[in-house]
N, C-alpha and C positions, 0 to 999 in steps of 0.2 A: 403439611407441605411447607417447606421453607423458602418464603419470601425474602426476595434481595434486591432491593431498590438501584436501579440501574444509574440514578443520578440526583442528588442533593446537594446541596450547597451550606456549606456555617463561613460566617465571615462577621469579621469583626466592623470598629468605627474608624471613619479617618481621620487621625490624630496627627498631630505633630511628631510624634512617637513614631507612628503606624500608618504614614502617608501612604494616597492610593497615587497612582500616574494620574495628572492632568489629561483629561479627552478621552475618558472612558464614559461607559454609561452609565448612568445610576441606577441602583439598587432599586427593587420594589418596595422594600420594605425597612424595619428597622433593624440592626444586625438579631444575626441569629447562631446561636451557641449552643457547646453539644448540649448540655443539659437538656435545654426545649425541644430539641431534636429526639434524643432520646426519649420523654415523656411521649411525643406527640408521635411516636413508631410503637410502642406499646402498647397505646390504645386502639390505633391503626392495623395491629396486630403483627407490624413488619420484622422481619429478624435481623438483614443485613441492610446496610448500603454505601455505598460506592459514592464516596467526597470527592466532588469536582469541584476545584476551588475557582472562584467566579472571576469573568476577567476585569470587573469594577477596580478589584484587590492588586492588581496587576499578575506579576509572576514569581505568586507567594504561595506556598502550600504549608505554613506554618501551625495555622491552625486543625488544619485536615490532617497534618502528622502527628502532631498530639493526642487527638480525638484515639486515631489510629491506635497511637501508642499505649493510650488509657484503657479502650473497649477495643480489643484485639478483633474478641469475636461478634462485637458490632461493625465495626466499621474497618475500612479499607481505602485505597486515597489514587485517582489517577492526577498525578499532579501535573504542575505546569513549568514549564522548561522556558531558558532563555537562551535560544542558539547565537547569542552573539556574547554570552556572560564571558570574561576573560579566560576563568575555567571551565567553559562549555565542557568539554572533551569529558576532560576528569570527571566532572558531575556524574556526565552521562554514561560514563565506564562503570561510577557507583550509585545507578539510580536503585537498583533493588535490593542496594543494603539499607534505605530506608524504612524504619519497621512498617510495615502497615502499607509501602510502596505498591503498587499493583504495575505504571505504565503512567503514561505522560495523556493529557487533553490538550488538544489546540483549537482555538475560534478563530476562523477565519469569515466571519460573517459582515465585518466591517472593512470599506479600503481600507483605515490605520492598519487593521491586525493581518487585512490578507496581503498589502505589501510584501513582505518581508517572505511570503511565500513565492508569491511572482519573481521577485528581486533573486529570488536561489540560494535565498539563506538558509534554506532547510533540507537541500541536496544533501549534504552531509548526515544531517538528523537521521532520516530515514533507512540510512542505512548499516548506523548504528545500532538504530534500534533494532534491524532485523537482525544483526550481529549478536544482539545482545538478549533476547527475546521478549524486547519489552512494546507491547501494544500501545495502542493511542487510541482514542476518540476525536472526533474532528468533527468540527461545526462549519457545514458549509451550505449556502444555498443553493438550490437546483438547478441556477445560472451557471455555477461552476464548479457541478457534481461531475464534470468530465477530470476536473484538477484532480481527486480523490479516486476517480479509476485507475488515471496516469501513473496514482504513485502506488495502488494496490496489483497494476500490472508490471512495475518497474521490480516492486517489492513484494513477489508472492509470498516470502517469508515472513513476513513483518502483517501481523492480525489489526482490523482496521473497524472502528463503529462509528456509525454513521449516529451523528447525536439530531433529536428530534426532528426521526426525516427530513432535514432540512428545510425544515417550515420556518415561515419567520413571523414574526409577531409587528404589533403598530395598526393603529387608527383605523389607516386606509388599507389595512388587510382585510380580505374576505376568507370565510375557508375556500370558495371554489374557486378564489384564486391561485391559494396556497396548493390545493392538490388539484390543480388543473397539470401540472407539470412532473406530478409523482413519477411517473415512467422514469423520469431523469435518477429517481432514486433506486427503482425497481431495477434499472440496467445494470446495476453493480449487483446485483444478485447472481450475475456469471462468476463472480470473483469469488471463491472459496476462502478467502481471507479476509472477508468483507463481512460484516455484519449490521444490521439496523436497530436502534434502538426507538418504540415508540411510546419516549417520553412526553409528558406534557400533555398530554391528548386533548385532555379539555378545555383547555387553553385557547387553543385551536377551532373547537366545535362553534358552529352556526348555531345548533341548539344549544341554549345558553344553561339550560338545567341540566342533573342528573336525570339517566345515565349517560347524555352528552351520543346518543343512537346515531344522530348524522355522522361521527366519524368512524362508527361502529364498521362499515363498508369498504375501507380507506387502511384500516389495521387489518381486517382477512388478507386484501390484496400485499401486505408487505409481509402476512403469516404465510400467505399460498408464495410467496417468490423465496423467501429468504430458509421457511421452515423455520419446529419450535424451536430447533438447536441454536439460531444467529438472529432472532427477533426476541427483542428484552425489553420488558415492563420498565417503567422505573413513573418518578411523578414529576421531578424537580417542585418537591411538595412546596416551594415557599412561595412562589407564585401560583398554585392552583385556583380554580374559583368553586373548591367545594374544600369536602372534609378529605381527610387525609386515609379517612377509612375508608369515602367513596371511591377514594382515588385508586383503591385496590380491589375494591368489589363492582367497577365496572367492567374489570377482566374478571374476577374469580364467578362472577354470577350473573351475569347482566349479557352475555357472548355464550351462549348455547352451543355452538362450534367447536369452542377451546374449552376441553376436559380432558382429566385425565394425565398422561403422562406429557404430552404437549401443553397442558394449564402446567405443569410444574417444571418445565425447561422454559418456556416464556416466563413464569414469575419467581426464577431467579438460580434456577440451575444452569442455566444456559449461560445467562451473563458471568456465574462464579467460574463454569470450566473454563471461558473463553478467556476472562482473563488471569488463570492460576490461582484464584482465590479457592482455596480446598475448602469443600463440602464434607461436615460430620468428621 
């Protein structure tokens, strides 16, 4: 079976050289490069994955196009766009002559980063990209999972993933507060161009050990709406709280349910057709 990680992140330090924007979040960790990356998927057993470069780094996909460029057929890059850069336009006419280019990620999880959506600086974007057939992932929470309908019903053309159900993380999260509101995600499963990614999972879980079983009930319900074609594994392994091997065998063995030819469109055929990344 080929496993294709729906979401990872490598990012460098912030330097003088390689400043990040002021009023971002910080990293969990200490940066991470392809090398460790690559070690730490061969042990895990993983074949592909899908660089989403993090928005600490600001709207920088330098190091996710290299990686790209190095291991073709490891990695893959949905990068990050600035709709306001001088040469937006241009960019975005040649977003997929970039090697290893897949489609663009946006966060809008924060007021800084979701302004700019509200404001309609992204009216244009959207329809570019359906122009152009270049997909996005979107980080939005379930407060304003209606904003990502609006623009999957505006742009039936334009394919859309829903990054880590829209859960969010912090102290004073609980899980059953996080999935008290899931329907808000599950209603975009009318949308044929709409798909869900459930990254991170453990992250998330109340049970704080593997196999992380309390959110075990919570990924059926986004397999039973969305199906295995538009529901993609992935771990955003750098902040998990196990192994990176767990992180794949709590789907491949731990979920009695998902077998078969559905275990292998969830754990990473799904997510390659969806976004043009060719399989074998």
């Amino acid at each position: 079976m080929m496993i294709c990680d729906a979401q990872v992140h490598v990012w460098g330090a912030n330097t003088p050289e390689r400043p990040w924007p002021v009023g971002r979040a910080e990293p969990h960790r200490e940066p991470l490069g392809t090398a460790e990356l690559l070690a730490e998927m061969d042990k895990a057993g993983v074949n592909r994955a899908i660089l989403v470069p993090p928005s600490w780094e600001g709207d920088r996909n330098d190091l996710a196009n290299d990686a790209a460029e190095k291991h073709p057929d490891r990695f893959a890059t949905m990068g990050r766009f600035d709709p306001d850069a001088s040469d937006a336009r241009d960019v975005i006419r040649n977003w997929k002559k970039q090697p290893g280019m897949l489609g663009m990620r946006f966060t809008f999880h924060t007021p800084l980063l979701r302004q700019p959506l509200l404001d309609g600086k992204f009216d244009w974007v959207w329809g570019e990209m359906e122009k152009g057939g270049i997909p996005a992932m979107v980080l939005f929470h379930h407060e304003y999972m209606d904003l990502a309908d609006k623009v999957a019903e505006r742009y039936p053309g334009l394919r859309l993933v829903l990054d880590h159900l829209g859960l969010k993380s912090g102290k004073d999260v609980t899980e059953a507060s996080n999935f008290a509101t899931l329907d808000n995600v599950l209603a975009l499963a009318k949308r044929p161009n709409v798909a869900a990614k459930t990254t991170a999972m453990p992250c998330y879980a109340a049970d704080k050990t593997y196999p992380f079983k309390s959110v075990h009930p919570y990924i059926k319900r986004v397999f039973e709406a969305f199906g295995p074609k538009r529901t993609f594994w992935g771990t955003d392994w750098s902040r998990l709280p196990c192994s990176y091997r767990q992180g794949v065998t709590m789907f491949t063995e731990e979920m009695p349910w998902l077998k078969g030819q559905d275990l292998e469109w969830v754990m990473g055929h799904g997510v390659c057709e969806w976004l043009g990344w060719k399989v074998g």
